[in-house]
C-alpha positions as CSV (number, residue, x, y, z in Angstrom):
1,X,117.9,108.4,-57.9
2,X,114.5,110.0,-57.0
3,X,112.7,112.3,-58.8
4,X,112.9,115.8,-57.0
5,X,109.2,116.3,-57.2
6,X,108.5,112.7,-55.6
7,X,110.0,114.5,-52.6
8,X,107.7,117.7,-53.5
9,X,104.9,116.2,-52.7
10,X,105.8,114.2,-50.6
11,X,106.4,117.4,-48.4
12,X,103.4,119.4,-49.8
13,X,101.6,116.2,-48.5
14,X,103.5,116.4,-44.9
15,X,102.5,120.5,-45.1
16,X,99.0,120.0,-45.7
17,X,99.2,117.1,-42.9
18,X,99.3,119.8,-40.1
19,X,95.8,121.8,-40.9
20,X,94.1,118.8,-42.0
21,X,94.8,117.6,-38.5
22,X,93.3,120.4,-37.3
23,X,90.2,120.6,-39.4
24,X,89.6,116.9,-38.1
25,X,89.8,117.9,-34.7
26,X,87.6,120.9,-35.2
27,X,85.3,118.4,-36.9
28,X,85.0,116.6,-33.6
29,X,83.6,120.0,-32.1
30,X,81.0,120.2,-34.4
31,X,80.0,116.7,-33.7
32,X,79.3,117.3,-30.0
33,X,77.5,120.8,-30.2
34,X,75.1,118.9,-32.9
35,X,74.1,115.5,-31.1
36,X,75.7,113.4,-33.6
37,X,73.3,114.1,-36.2
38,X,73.5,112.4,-39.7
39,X,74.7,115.4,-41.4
40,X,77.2,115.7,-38.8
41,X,78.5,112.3,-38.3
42,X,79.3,112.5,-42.4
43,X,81.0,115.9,-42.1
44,X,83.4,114.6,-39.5
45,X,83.6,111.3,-41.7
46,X,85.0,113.6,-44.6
47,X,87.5,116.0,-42.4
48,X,89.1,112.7,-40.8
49,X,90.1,111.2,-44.2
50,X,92.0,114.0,-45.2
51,X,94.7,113.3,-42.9
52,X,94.9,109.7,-43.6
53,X,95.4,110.4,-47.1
54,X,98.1,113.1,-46.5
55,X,99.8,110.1,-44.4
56,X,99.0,106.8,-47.1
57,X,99.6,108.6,-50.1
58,X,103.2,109.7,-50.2
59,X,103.8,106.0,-48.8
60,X,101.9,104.3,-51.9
61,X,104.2,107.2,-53.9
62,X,107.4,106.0,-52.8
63,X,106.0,102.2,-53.7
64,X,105.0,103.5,-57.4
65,X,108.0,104.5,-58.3
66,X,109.8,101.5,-56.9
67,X,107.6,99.5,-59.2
68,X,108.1,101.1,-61.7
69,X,105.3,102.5,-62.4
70,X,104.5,106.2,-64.8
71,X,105.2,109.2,-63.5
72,X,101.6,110.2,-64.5
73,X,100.5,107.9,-62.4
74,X,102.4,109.1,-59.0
75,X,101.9,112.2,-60.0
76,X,98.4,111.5,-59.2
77,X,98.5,109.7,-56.1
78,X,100.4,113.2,-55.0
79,X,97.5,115.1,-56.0
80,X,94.8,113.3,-54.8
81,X,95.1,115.2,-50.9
82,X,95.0,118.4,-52.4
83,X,92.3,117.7,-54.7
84,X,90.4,116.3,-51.9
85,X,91.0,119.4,-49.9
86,X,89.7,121.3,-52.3
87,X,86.5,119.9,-52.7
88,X,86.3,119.9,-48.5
89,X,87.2,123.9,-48.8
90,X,84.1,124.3,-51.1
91,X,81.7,122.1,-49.4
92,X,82.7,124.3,-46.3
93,X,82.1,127.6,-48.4
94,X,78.6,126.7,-48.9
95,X,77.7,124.6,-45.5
């Protein structure tokens, strides 16, 4: 049986899927109103990993646990969207 907050995260990562979609796609605005410009090219290189970790992490989850690996450890892997979110949230707070 599977831990219940495997499956937490698992949908907190399929939640947080849906704006970081978004934010990607808003990141592509950005991109053509600044003539891809360095700064802007990396911005829209940050906002489009989001959503691939959202969709890799809950699968390298489900492959910890089948390998037996510490909770500590998946515990982890489930955080890492969020934490990376967070830090996107700040750099956007003082862009």
């Amino acid at each position: 049986m599977t831990p219940r907050w495997l499956w937490l995260g698992t949908l907190v990562n399929a939640i947080l899927f849906l704006p970081a979609a978004y934010m990607a796609a808003s990141a592509v605005n950005i991109l053509r109103g600044n003539d891809l410009s360095g700064t802007a090219v990396g911005l829209v290189g940050l906002f489009f990993a989001l959503p691939m970790f959202c969709i890799a992490v809950p699968f390298a989850a489900w492959r910890s646990v089948a390998r037996g690996r510490s909770s500590a450890h998946t515990t982890a892997l489930l955080l890492a969207p969020l934490v990376y979110a967070a830090f996107l949230i700040a750099l956007l707070l003082n862009y």
